[in-house]
PDB file with SEQRES, HELIX, SHEET and CRYST1 records, atoms N, CA, C and O in Angstrom:
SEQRES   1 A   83  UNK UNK UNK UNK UNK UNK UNK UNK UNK UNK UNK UNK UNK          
SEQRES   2 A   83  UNK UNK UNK UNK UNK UNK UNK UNK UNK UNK UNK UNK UNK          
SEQRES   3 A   83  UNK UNK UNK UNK UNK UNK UNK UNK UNK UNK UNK UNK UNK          
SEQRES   4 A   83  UNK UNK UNK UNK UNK UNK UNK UNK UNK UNK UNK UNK UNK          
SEQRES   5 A   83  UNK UNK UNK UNK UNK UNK UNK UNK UNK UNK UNK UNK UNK          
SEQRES   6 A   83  UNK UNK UNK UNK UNK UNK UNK UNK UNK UNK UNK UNK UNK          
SEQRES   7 A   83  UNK UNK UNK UNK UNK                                          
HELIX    1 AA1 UNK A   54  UNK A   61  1                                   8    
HELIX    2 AA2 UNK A   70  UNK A   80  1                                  11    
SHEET    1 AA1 3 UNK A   6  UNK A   9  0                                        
SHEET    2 AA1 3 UNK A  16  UNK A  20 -1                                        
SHEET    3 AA1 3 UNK A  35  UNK A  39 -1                                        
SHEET    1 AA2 3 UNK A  22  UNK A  23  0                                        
SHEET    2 AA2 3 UNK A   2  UNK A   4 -1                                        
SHEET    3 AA2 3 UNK A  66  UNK A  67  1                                        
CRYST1    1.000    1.000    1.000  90.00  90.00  90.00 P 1           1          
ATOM      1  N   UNK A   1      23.654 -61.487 -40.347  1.00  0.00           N  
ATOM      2  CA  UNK A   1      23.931 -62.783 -40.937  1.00  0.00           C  
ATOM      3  C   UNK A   1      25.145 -63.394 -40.236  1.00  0.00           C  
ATOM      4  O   UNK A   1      25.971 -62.613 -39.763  1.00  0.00           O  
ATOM      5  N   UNK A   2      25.333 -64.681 -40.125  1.00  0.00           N  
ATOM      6  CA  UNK A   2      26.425 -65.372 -39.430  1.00  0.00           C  
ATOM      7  C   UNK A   2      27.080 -65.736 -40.388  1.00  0.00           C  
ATOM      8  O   UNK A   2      26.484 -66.117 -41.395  1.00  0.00           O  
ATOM      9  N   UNK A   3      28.470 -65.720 -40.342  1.00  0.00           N  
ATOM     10  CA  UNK A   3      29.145 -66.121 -41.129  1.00  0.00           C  
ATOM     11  C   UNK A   3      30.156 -67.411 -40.135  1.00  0.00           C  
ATOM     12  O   UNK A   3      30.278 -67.575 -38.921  1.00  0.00           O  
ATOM     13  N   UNK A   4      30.801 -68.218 -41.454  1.00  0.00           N  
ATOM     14  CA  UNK A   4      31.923 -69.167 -40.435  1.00  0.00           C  
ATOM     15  C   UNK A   4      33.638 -68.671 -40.901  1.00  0.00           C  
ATOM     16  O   UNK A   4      34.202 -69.306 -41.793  1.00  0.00           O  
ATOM     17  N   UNK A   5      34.121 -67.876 -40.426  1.00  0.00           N  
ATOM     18  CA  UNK A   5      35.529 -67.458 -40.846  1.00  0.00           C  
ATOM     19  C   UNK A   5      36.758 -67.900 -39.996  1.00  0.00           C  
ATOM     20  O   UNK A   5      36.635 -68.981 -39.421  1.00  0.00           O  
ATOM     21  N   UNK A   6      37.750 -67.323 -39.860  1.00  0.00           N  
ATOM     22  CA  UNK A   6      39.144 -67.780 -39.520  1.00  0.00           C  
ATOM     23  C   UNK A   6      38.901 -66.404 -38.413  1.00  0.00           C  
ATOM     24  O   UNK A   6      37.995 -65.572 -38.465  1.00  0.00           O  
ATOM     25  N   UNK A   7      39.837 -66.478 -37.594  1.00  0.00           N  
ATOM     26  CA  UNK A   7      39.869 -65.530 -36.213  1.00  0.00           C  
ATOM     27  C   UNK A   7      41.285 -65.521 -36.082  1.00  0.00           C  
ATOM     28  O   UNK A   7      41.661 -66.681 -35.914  1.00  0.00           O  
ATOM     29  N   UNK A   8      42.312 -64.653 -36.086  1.00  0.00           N  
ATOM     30  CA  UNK A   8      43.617 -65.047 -35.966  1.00  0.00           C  
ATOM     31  C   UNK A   8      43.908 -64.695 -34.625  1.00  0.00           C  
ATOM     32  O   UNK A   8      43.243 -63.840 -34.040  1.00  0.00           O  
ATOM     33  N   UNK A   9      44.762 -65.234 -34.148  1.00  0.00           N  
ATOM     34  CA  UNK A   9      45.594 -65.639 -33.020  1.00  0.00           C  
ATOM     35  C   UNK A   9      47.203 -65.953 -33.083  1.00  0.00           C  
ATOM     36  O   UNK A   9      47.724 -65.983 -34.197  1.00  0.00           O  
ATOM     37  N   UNK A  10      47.901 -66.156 -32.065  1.00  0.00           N  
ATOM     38  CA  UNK A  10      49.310 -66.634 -32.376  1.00  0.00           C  
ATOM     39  C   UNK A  10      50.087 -65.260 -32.121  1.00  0.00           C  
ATOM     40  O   UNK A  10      49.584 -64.151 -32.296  1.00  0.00           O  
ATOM     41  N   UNK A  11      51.082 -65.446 -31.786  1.00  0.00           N  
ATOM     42  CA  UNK A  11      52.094 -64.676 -32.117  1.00  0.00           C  
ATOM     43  C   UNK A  11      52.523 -63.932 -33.176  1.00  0.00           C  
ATOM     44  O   UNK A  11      52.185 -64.233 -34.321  1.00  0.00           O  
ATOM     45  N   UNK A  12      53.290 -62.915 -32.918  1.00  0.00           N  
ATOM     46  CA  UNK A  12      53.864 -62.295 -34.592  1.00  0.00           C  
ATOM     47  C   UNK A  12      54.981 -63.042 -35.259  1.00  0.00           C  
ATOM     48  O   UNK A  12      56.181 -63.105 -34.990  1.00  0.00           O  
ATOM     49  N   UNK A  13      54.353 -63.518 -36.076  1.00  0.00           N  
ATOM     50  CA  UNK A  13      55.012 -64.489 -37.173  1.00  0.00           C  
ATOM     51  C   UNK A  13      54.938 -65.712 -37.346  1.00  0.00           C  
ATOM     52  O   UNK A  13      55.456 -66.390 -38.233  1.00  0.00           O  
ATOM     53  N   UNK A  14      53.859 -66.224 -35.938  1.00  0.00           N  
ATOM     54  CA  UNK A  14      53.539 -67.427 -35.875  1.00  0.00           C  
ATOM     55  C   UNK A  14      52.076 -67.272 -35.656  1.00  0.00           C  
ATOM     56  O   UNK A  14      51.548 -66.990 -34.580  1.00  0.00           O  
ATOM     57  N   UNK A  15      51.361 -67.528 -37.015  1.00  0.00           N  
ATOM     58  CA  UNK A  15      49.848 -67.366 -37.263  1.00  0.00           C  
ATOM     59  C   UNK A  15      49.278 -68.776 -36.692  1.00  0.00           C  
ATOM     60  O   UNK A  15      49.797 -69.851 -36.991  1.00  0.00           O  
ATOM     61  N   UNK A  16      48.279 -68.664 -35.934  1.00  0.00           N  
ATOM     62  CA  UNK A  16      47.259 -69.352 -35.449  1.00  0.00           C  
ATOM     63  C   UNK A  16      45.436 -69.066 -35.777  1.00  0.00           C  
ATOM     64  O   UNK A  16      44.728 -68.172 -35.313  1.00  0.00           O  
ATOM     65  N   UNK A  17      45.117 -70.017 -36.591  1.00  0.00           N  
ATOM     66  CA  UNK A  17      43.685 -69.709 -36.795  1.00  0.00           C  
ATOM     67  C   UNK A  17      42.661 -70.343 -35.852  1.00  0.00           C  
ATOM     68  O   UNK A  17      42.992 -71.479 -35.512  1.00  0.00           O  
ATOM     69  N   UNK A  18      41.541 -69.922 -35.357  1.00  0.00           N  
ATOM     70  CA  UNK A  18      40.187 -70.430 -34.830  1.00  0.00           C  
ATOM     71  C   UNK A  18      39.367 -70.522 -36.255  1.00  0.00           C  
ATOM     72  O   UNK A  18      39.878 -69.819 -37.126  1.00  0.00           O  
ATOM     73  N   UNK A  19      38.168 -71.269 -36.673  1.00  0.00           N  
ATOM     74  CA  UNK A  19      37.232 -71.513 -37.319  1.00  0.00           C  
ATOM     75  C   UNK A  19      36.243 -71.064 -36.475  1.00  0.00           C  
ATOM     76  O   UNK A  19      35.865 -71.572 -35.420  1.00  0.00           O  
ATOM     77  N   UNK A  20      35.835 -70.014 -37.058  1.00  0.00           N  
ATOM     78  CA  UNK A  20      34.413 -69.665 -35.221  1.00  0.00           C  
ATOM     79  C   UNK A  20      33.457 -69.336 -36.784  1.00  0.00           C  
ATOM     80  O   UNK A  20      33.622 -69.142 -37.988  1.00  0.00           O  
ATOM     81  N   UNK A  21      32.480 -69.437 -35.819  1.00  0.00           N  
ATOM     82  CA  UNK A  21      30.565 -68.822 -36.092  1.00  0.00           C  
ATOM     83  C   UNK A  21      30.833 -67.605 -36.066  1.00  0.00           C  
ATOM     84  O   UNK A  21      31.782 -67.533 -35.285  1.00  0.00           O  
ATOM     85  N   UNK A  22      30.522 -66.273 -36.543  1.00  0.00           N  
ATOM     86  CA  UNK A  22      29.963 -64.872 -35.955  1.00  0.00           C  
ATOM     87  C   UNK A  22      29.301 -64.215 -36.816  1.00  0.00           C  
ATOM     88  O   UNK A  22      29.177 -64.420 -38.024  1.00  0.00           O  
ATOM     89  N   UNK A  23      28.785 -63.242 -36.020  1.00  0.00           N  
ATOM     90  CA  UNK A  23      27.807 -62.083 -36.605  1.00  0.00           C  
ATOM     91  C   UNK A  23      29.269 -61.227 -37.900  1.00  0.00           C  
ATOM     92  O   UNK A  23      30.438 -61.119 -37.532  1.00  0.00           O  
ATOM     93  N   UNK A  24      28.925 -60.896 -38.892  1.00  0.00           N  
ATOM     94  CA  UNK A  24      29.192 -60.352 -40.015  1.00  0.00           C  
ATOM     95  C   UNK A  24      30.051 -58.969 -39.912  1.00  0.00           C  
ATOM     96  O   UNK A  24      31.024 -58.377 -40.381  1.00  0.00           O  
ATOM     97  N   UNK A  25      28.892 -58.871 -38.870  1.00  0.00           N  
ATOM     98  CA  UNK A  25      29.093 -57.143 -38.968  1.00  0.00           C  
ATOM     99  C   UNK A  25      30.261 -56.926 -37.177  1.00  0.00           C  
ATOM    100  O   UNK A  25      30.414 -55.780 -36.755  1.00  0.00           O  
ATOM    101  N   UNK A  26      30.910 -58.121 -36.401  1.00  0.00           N  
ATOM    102  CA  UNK A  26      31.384 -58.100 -35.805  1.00  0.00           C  
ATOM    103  C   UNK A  26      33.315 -58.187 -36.412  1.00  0.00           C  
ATOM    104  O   UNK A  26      33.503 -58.537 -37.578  1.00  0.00           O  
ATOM    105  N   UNK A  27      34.143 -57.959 -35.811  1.00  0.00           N  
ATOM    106  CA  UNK A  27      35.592 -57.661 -35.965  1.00  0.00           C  
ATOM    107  C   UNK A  27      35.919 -58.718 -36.027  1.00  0.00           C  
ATOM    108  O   UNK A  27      35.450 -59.576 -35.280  1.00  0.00           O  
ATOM    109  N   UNK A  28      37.175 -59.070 -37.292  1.00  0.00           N  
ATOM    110  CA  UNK A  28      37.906 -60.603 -37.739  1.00  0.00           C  
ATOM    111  C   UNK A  28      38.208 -60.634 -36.031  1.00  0.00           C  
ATOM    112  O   UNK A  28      37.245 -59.955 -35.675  1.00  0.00           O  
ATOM    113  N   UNK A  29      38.682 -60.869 -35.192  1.00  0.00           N  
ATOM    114  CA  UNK A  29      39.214 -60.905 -33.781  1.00  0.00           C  
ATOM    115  C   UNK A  29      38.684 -60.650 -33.231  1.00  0.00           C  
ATOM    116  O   UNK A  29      39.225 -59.990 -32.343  1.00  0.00           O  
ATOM    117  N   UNK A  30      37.272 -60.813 -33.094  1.00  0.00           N  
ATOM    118  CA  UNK A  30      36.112 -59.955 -32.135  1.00  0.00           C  
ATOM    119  C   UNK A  30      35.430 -61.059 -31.450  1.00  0.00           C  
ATOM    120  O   UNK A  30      35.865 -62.209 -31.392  1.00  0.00           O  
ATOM    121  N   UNK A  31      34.621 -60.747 -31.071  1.00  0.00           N  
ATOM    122  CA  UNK A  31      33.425 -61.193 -30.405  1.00  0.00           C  
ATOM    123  C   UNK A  31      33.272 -62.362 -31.694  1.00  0.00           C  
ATOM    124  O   UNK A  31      33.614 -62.133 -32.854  1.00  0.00           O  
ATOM    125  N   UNK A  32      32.711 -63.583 -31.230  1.00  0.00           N  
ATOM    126  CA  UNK A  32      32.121 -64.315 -32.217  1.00  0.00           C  
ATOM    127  C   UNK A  32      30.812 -65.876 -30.526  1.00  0.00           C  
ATOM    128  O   UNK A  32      30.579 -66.112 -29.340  1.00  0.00           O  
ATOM    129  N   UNK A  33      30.547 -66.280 -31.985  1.00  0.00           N  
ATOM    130  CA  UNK A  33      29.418 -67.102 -31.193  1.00  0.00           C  
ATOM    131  C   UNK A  33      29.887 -68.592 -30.699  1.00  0.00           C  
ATOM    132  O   UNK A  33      29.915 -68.846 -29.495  1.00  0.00           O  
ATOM    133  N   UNK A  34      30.240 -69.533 -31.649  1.00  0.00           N  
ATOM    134  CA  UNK A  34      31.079 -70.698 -31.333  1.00  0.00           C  
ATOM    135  C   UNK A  34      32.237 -71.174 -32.191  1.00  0.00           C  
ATOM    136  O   UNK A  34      32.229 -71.061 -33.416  1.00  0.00           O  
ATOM    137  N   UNK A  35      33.298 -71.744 -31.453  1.00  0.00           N  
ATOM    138  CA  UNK A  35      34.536 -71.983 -32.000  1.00  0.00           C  
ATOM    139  C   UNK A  35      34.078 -73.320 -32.937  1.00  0.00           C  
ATOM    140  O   UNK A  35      33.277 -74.095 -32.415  1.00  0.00           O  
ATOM    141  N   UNK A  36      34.495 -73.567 -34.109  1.00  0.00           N  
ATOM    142  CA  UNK A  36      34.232 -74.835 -34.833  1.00  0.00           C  
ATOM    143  C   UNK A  36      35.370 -75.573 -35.014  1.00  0.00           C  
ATOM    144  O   UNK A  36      35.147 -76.772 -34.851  1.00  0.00           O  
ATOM    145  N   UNK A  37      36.386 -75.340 -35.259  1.00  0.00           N  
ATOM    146  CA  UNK A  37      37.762 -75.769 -35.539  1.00  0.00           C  
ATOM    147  C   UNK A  37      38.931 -74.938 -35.070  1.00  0.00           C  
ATOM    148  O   UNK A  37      38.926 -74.024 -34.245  1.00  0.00           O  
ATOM    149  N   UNK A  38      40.158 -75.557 -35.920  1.00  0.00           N  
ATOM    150  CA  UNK A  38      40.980 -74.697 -35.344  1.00  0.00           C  
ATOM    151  C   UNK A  38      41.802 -74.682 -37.019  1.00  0.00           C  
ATOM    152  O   UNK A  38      41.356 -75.329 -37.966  1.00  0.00           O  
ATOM    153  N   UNK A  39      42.985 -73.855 -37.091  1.00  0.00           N  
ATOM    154  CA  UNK A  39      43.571 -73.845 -38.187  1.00  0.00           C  
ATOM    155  C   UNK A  39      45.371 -73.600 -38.284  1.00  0.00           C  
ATOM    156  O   UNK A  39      45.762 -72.438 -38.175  1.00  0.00           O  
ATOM    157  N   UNK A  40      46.403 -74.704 -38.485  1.00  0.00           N  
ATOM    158  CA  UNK A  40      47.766 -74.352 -38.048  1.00  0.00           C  
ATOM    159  C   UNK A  40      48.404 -74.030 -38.929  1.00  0.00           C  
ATOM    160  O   UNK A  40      49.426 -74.713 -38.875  1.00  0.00           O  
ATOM    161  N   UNK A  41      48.440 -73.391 -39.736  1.00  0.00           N  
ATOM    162  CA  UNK A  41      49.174 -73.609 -41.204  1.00  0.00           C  
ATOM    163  C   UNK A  41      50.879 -73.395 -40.958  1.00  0.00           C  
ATOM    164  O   UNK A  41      51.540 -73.180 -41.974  1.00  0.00           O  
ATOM    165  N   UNK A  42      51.703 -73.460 -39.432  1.00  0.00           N  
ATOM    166  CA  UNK A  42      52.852 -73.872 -38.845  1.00  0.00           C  
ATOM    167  C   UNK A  42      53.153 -74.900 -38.573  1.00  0.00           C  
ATOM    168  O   UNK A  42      54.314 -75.250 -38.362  1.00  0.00           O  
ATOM    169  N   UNK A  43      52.000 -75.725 -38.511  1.00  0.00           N  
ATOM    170  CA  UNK A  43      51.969 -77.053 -37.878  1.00  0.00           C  
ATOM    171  C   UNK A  43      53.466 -78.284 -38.241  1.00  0.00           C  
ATOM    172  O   UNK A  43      54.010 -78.369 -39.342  1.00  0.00           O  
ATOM    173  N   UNK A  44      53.706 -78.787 -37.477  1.00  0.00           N  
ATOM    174  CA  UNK A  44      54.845 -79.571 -38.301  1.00  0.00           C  
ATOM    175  C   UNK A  44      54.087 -81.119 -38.342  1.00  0.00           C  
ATOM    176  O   UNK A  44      52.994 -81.378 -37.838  1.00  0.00           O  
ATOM    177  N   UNK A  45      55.005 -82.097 -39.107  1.00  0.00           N  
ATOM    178  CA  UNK A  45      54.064 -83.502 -39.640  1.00  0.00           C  
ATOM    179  C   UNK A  45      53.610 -83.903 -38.035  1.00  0.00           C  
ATOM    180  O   UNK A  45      52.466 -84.357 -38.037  1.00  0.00           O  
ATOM    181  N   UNK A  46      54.084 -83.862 -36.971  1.00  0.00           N  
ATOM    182  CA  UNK A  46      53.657 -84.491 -35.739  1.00  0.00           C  
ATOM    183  C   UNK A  46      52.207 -83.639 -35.226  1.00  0.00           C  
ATOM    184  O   UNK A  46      51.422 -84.294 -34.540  1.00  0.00           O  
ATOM    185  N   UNK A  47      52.018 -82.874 -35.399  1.00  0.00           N  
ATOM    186  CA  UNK A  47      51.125 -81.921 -35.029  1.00  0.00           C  
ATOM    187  C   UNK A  47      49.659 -81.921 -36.113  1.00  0.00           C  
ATOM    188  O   UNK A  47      49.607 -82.027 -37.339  1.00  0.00           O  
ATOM    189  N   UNK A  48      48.705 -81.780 -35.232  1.00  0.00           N  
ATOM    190  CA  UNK A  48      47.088 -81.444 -36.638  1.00  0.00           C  
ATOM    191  C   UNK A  48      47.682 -80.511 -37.059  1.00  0.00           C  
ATOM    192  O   UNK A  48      48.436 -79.878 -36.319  1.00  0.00           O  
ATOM    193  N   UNK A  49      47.524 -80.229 -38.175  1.00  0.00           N  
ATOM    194  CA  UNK A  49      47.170 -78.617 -38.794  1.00  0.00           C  
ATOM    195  C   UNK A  49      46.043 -78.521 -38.765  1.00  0.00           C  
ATOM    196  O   UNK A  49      45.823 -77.487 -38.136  1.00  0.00           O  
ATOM    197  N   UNK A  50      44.912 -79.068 -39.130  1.00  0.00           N  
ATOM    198  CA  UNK A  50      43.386 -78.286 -39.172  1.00  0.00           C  
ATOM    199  C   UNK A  50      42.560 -79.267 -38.779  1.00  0.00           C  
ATOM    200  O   UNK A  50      42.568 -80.329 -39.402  1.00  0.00           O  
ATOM    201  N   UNK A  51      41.694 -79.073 -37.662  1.00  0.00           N  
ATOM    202  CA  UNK A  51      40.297 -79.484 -37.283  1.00  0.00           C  
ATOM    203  C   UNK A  51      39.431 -78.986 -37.409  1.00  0.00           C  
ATOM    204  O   UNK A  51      39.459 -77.760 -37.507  1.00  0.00           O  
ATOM    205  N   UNK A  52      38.095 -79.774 -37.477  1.00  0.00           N  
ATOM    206  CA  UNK A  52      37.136 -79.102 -38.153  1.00  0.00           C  
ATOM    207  C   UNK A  52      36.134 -79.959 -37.360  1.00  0.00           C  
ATOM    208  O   UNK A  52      36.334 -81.173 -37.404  1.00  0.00           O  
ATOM    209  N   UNK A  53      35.181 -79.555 -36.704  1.00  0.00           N  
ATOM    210  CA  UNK A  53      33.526 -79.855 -36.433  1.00  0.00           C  
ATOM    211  C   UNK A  53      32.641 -80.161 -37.404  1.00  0.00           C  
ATOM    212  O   UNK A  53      31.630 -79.476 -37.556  1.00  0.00           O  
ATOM    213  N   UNK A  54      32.866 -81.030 -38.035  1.00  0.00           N  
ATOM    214  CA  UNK A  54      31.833 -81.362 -38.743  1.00  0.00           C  
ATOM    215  C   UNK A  54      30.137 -81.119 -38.697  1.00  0.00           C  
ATOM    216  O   UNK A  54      29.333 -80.506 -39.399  1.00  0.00           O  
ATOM    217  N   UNK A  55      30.081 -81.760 -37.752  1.00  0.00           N  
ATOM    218  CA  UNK A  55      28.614 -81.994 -37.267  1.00  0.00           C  
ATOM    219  C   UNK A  55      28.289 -80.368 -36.545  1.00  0.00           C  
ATOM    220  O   UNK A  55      27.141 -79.945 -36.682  1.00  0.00           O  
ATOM    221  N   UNK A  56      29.146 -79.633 -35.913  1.00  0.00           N  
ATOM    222  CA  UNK A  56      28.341 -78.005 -36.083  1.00  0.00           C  
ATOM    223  C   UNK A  56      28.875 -77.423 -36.920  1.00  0.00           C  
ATOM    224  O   UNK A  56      28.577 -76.279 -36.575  1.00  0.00           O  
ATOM    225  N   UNK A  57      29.394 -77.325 -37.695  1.00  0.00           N  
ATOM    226  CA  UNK A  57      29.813 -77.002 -39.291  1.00  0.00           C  
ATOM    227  C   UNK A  57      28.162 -77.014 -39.715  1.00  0.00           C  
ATOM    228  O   UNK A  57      27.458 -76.047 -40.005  1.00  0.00           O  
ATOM    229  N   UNK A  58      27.815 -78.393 -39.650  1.00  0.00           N  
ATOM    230  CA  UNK A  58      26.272 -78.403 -40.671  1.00  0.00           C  
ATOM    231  C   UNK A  58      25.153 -77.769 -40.125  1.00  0.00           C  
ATOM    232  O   UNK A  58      24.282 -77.107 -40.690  1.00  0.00           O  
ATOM    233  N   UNK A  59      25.345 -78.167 -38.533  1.00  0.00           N  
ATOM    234  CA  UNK A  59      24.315 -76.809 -38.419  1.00  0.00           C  
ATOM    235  C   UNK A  59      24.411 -75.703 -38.461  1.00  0.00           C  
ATOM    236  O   UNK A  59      23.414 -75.130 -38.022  1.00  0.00           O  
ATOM    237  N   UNK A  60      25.371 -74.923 -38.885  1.00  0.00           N  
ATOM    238  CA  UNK A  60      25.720 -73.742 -38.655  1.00  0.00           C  
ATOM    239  C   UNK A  60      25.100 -73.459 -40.296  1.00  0.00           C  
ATOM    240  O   UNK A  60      24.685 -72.414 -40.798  1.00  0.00           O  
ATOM    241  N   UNK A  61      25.188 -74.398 -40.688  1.00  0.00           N  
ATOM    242  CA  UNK A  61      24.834 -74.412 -42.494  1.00  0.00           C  
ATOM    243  C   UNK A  61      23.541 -74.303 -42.430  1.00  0.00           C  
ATOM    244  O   UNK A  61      22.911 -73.251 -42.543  1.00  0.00           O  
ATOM    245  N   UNK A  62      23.302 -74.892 -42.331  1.00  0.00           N  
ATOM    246  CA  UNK A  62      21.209 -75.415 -42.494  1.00  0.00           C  
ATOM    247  C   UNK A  62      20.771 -74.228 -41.548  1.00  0.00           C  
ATOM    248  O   UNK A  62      19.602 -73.855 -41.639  1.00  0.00           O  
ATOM    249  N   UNK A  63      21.447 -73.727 -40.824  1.00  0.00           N  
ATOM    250  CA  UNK A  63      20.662 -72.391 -40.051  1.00  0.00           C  
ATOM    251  C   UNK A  63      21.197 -70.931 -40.948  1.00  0.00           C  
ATOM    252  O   UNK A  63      21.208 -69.774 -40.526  1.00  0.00           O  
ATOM    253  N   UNK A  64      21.700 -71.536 -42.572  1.00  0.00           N  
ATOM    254  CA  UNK A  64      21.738 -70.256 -42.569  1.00  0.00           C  
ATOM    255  C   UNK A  64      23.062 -69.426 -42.601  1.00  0.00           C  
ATOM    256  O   UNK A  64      23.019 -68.265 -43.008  1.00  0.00           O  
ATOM    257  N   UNK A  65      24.371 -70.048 -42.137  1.00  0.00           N  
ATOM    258  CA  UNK A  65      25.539 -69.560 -42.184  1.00  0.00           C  
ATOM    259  C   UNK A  65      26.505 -70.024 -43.515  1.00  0.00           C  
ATOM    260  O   UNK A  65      26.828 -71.007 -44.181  1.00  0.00           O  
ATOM    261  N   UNK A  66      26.691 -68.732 -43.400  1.00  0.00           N  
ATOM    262  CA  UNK A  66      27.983 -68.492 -45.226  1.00  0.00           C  
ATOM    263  C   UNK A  66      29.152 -68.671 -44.501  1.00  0.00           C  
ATOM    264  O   UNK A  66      29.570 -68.207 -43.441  1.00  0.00           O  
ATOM    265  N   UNK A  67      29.730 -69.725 -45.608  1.00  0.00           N  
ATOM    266  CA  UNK A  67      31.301 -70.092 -44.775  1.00  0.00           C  
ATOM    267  C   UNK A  67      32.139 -69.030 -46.170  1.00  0.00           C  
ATOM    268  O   UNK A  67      31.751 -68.898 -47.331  1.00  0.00           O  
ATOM    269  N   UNK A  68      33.323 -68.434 -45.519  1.00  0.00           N  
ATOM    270  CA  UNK A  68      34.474 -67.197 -46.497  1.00  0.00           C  
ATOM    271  C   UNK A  68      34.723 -68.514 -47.349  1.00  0.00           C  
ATOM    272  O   UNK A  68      34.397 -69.700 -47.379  1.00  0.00           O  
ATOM    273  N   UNK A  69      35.485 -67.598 -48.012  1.00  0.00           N  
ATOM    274  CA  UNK A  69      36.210 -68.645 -49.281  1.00  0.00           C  
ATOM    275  C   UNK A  69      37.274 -69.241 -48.594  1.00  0.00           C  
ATOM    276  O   UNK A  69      36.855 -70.397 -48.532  1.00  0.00           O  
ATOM    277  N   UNK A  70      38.217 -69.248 -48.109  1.00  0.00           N  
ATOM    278  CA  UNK A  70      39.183 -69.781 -46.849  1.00  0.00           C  
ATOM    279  C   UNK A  70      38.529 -70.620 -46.417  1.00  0.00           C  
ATOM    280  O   UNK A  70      38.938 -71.772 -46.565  1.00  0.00           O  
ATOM    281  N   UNK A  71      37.277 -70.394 -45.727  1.00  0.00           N  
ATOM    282  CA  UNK A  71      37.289 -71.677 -44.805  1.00  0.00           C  
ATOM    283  C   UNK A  71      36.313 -72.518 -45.505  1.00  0.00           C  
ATOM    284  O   UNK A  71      35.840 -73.447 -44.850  1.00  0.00           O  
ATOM    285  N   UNK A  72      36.003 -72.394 -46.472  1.00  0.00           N  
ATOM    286  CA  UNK A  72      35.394 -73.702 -47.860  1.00  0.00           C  
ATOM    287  C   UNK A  72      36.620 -74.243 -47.626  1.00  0.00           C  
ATOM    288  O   UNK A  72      36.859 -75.114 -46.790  1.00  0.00           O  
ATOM    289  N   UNK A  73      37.771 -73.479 -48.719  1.00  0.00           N  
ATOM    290  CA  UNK A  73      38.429 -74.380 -49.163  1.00  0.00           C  
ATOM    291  C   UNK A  73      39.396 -75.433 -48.159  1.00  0.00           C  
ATOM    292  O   UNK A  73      39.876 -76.502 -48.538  1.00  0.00           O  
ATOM    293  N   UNK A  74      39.556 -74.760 -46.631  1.00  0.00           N  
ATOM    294  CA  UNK A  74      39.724 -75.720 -45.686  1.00  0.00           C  
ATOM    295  C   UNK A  74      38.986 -76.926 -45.168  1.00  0.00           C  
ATOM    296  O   UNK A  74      39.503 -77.921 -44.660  1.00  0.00           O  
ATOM    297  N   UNK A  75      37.406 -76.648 -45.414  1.00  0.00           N  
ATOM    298  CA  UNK A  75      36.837 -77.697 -45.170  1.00  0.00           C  
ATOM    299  C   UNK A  75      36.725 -78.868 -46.348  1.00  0.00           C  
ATOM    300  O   UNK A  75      36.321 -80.020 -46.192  1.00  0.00           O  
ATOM    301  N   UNK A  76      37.200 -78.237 -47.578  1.00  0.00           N  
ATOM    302  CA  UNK A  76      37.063 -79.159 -48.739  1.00  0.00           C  
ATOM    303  C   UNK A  76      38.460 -79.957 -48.279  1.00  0.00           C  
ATOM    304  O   UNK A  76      38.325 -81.171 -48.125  1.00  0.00           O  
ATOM    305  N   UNK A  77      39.586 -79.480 -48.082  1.00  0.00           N  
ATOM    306  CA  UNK A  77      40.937 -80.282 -48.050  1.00  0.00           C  
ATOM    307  C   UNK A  77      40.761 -81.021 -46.778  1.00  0.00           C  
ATOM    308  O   UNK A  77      41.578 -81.930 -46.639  1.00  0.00           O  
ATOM    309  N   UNK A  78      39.680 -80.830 -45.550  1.00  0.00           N  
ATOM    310  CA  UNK A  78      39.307 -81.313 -44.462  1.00  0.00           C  
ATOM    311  C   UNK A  78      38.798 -82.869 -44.734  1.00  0.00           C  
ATOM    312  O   UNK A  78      39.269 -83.956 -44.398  1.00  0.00           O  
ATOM    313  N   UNK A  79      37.476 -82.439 -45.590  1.00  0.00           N  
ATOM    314  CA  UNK A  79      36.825 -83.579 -46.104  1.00  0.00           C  
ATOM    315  C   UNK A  79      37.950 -84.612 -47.079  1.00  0.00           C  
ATOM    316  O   UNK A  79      37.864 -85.838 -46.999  1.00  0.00           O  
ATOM    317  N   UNK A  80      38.796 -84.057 -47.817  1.00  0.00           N  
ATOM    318  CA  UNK A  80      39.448 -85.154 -48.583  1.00  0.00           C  
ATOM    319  C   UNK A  80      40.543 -85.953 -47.426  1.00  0.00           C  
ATOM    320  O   UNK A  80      40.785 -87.159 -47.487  1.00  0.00           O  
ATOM    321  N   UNK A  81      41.074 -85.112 -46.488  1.00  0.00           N  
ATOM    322  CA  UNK A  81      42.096 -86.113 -46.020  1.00  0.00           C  
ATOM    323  C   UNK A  81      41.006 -87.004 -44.468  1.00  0.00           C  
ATOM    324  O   UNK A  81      41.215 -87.810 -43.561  1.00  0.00           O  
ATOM    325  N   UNK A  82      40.153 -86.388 -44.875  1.00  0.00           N  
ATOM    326  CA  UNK A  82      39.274 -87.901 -43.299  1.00  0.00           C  
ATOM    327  C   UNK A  82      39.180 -88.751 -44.919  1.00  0.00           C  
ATOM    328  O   UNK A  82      39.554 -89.904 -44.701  1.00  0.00           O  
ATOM    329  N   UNK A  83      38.869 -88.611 -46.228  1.00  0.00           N  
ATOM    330  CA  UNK A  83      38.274 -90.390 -46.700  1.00  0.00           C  
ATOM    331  C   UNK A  83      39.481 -90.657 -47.273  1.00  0.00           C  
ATOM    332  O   UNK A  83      39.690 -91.756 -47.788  1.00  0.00           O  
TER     333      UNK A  83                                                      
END                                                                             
């Protein structure tokens, strides 16, 4: 099953997230299929903190992929600050 989760990156103490596609049964930091976003939760006001692919977000949906609870609730705070 594919899931859509967070991939960490960054330095020690300075967390950096990817939003990727992957197989389930592959390693949080592993191998995965496509990057969807990204995630800064360092970010300062000049900087994104979180992007998000919308449009392969949904296909990743309609084919079938479970997004973690993390990256719902990023795409829910995603969706409120685009309207």
């Amino acid at each position: 099953m594919v899931v859509i989760r967070l991939a960490r990156s960054g330095a020690k103490k300075r967390p950096f997230y990817n939003i990727v596609a992957a197989d389930r049964r592959e390693r949080r930091d592993g191998r995965f299929i496509e990057r969807v976003g990204f995630y800064n939760p360092m970010s300062s006001d000049s900087e994104q903190g979180l992007v998000v692919d919308t449009e392969r977000l949904a296909h990743w949906q309609q084919n079938g992929a479970q997004l973690s609870p993390t990256v719902a609730r990023l795409v829910k705070q995603a969706a409120k600050a685009a309207a």
